[in-house]
N, C-alpha and C positions, 0 to 999 in steps of 0.2 A: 569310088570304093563302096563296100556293102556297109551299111554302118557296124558298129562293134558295141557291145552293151557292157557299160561299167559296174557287174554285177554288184559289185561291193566294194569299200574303198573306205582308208581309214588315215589321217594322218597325225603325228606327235611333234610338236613342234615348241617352242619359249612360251606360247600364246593357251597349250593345252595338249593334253591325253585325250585322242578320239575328235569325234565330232561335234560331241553337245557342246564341251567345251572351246572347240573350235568355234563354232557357230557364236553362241554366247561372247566368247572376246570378240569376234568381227561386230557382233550390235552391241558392246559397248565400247566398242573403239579403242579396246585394252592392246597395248603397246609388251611383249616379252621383252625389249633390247633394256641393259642395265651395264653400268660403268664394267670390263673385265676384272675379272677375278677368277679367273680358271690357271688352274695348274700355279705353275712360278713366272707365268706371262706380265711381265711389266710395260702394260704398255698403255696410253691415254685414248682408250678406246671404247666403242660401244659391244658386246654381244649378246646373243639370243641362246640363253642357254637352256636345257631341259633339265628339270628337274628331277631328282632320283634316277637317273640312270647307273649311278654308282651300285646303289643297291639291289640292283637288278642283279638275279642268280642265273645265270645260263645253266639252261638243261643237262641232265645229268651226265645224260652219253655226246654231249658236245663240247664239253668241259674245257678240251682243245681248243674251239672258236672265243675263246672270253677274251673280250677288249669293248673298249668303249662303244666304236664301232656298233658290235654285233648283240651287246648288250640294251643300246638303243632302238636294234632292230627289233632283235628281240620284245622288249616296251610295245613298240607298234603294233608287231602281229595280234597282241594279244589285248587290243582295243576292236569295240564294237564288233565283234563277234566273227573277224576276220579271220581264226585260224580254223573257225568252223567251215565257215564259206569254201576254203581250200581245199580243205579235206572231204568234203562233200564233192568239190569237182573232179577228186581224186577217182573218190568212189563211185562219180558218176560216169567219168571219160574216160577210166585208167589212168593210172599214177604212170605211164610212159609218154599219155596226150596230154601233159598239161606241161607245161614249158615255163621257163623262169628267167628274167630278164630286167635286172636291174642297174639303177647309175648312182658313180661312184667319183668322186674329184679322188681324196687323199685314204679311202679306205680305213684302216686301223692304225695309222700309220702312227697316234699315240703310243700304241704299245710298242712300237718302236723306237719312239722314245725316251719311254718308260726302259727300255731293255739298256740302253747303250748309257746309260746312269748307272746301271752294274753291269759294267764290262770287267771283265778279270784285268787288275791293276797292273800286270805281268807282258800277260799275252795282246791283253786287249780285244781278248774271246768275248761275246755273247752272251748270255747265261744261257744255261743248257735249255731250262724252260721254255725259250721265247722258241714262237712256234710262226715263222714268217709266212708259209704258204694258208697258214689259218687263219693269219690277223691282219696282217699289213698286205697281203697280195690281194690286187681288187676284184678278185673274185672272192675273196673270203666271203662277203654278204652274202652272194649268191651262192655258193655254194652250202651257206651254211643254212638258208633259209629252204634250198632242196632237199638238205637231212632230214629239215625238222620236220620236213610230210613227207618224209623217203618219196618225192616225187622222182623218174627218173627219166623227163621227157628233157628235151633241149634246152641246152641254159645258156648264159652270156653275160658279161657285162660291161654295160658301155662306159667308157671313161673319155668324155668328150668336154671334161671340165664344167660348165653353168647350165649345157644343154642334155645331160648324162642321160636323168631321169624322164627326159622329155624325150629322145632320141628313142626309149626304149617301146613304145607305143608301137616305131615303126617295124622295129624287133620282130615283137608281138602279132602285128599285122601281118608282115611279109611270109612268117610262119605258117600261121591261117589259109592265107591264101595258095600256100603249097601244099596242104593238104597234113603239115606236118603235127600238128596240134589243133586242141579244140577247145581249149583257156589256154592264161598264162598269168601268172603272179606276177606281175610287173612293179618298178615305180622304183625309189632312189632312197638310200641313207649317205648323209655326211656326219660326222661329230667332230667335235673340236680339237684341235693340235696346236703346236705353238707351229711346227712349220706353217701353217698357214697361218696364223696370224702373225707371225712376225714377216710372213713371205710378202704376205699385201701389205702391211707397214712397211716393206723395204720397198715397195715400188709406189708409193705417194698414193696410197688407193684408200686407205684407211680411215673414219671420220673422227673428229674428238667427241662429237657428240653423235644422239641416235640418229643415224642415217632419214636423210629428208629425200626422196627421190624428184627429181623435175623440180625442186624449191631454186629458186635465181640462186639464191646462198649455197648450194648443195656441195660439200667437200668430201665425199667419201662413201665410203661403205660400212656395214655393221654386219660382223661374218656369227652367222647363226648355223645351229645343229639342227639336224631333223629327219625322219623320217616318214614316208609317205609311202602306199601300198594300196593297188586297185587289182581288183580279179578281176579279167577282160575276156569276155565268152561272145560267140556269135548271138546271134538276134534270136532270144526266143520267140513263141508263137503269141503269149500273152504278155504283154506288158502291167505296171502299175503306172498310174499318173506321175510320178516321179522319180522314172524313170530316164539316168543320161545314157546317153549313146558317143561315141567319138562319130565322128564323122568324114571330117579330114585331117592330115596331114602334111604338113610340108617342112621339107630339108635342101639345105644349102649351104657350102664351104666357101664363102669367096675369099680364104686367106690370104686379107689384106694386109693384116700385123698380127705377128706372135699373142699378142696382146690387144692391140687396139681393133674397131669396127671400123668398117670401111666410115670413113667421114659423111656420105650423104645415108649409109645404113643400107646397101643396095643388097646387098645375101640377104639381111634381114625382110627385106621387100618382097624378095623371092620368096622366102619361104612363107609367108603371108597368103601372097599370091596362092602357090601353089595349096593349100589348104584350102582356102574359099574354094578351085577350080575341084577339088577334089571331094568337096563336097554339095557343089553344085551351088553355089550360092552366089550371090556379089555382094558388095562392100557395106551399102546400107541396109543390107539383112540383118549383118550382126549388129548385136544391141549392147554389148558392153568388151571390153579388150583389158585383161589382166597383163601387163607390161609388165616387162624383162625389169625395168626401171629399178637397178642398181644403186641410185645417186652419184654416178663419178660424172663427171664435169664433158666428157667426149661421147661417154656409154649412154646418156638421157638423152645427148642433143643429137648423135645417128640415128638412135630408135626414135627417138621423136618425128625425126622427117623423112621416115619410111613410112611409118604410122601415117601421117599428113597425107604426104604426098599419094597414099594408098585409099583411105578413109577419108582427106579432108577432116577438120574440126569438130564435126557435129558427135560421133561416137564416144559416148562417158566413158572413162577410163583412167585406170589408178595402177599403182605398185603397193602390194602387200607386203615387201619387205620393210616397210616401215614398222611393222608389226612382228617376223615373225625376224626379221636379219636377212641378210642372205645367205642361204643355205647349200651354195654351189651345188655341187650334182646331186642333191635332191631336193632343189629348188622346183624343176621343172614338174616333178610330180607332187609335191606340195602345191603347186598353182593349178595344178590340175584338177586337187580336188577341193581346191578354194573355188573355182568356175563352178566345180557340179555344186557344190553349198549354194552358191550366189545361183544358177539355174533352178533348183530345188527349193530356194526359200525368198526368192523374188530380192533377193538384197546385192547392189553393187556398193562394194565395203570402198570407203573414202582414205586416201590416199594419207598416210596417218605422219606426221611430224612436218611436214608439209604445211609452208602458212601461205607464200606468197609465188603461186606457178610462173616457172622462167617464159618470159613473154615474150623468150625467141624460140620457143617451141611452141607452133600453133594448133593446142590438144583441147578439147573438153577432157579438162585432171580436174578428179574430183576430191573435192576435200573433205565433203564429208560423206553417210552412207545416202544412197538413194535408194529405198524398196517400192518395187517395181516389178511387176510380170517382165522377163525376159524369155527367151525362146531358143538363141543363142552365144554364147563366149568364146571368145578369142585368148588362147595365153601364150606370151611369147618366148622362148628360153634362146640366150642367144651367148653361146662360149669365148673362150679364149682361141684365136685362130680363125675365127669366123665361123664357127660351128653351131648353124641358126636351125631351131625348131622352131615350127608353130604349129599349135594342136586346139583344133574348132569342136566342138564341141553342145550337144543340142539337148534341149527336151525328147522324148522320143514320143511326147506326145503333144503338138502343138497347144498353145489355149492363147 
């Protein structure tokens, strides 16, 4: 493929608003995940929450779109100078070329359950208010993120659960190369609901304490909020020094279980594969690999010996969920633009609540930061059902 330039790119996540902040927790090893306390969830759990999203005001003439959701989204756009970028590609491509394509696990689906808390005691009606196709349908993000730059090129959203926001790259791409657009706002929000956290607590997936990824101990997950947003334009003529590019991509469905990865991680291998070949590279080219790395007990030990069996041991690599949660479907573009930080500031962030790496997964996991010239990144996003991305990722200027 032709490479793609990540013109700009911002994410909001437990850890921070934007990048500085971003950057800043990855070197000092600052950890977002805290005992839950969200909503009336009672449960013995860790999450990654964001802070002030409550008080987020959704714009005037969207007033329709307000849920947590979109309200987070909202927070995002309007980090590091992101809704400028957009709108400048508005005005530079037409607001019909620039295309919109985000991932989504559970949408708004709070205010869903904010609504059926006042159902009419009678009928067992809705309240007139709640506005489903705005809030809880998983196109709300995206649609709603099209209003707010009245863009009116091709939109979508993938809801492929853990791989959503990663999945939407190839969106983006496939677009491009059709001649059908010439950017696209891409990248993923999830926010917090009790269905999902009481849905992973009903299936043993849930940690009592902050999620350790690849730790021998590892019992769970820590489900985090967040959003993440890259503006994805062809290759211009001049670059800056730090400058990322995508490169490759690769996808693969081996639904082996509703839920579980295939045992030896074989989709996940694929889609590995197929990114390196698409970007022309082989396996000890890349210099660091941002892991799916979950913490559940079956989901480290597949990715780990696809990873192996692909890379072998020698490549440093970690899970940032130790840091931000897991973020389901906008994990994938949170790691995305955790790669361009770590390519852009020579730092491979160390694998955070992590003491003692399971020594039946044979990885270079890194425990703490390594900075370091890299060149390029590997992140892995891999779903519910087998639904594996992996998205490579370069300097677009060697050094």
């Amino acid at each position: 493929m032709k490479p793609l330039y990540l013109s700009h790119f911002t994410t909001t996540t437990a850890i921070g608003r934007g990048l500085a902040q971003t950057l800043d927790a990855l070197r000092q090893c600052k950890s977002g995940l805290a005992p839950c306390d969200f909503d009336t969830v009672d449960l013995d759990t860790y999450v990654g929450t964001v802070e002030g999203v409550d008080d987020v005001v959704i714009r005037a003439d969207l007033q329709g779109f307000d849920c947590r959701n979109n309200r987070l989204l909202q927070l995002a756009l309007e980090q590091d100078g992101f809704s400028n970028a957009v709108n400048a590609a508005g005005a530079k491509y037409g607001r019909e070329r620039v295309g919109v394509f985000l991932g989504t696990s559970t949408s708004g689906i709070f205010q869903t359950e904010l609504a059926y808390r006042r159902r009419d005691a009678v009928t067992g009606a809705l309240p007139a208010d709640f506005d489903y196709a705005k809030t809880h349908n998983t196109f709300s993000a995206t649609d709603f993120a099209q209003r707010f730059f009245g863009l009116t090129g091709p939109a979508a959203t993938v809801s492929s659960a853990c791989s959503s926001s990663a999945k939407v790259f190839g969106c983006a791409r496939r677009m491009m190369e059709a001649g059908l657009i010439d950017a696209a706002l891409i990248g993923g929000v999830d926010s917090l609901c009790l269905t999902t956290l009481y849905g992973f607590s009903s299936l043993g997936l849930t940690s009592s304490q902050a999620c350790r990824p690849f730790d021998a101990e590892r019992s769970g997950i820590s489900i985090g909020e967040a959003a993440a947003l890259i503006l994805l334009e062809r290759m211009p003529d001049t670059l800056d020094a730090d400058a990322i590019v995508l490169l490759g991509i690769g996808e693969s469905s081996d639904a082996y279980h509703m839920s579980s990865p295939h045992p030896d991680g074989l989709g996940a291998r694929m889609a590995m594969q197929q990114a390196l070949a698409m970007a022309g590279l082989k396996p000890e080219q890349c210099d660091y690999i941002n892991l799916h790395g979950t913490a559940t007990t079956t989901n480290d030990a597949a990715e780990g010996k696809a990873v192996a069996a692909l890379f072998g041991s020698r490549i440093p690599c970690s899970s940032t969920k130790g840091a931000t949660g897991h973020t389901l479907g906008a994990a994938g573009g949170v790691e995305a633009v955790l790669c361009a930080l770590a390519l852009q500031h020579g730092i491979m962030p160390g694998g955070l609540n992590t003491t003692q790496p399971d020594p039946a997964i044979p990885l270079n996991y890194l425990l703490d930061n390594v900075e370091q010239h890299i060149n390029y990144a590997l992140s892995n996003s891999f779903g519910f059902g087998g639904t594996n991305c992996s998205l490579l990722f370069g300097r677009a200027i060697q050094g």
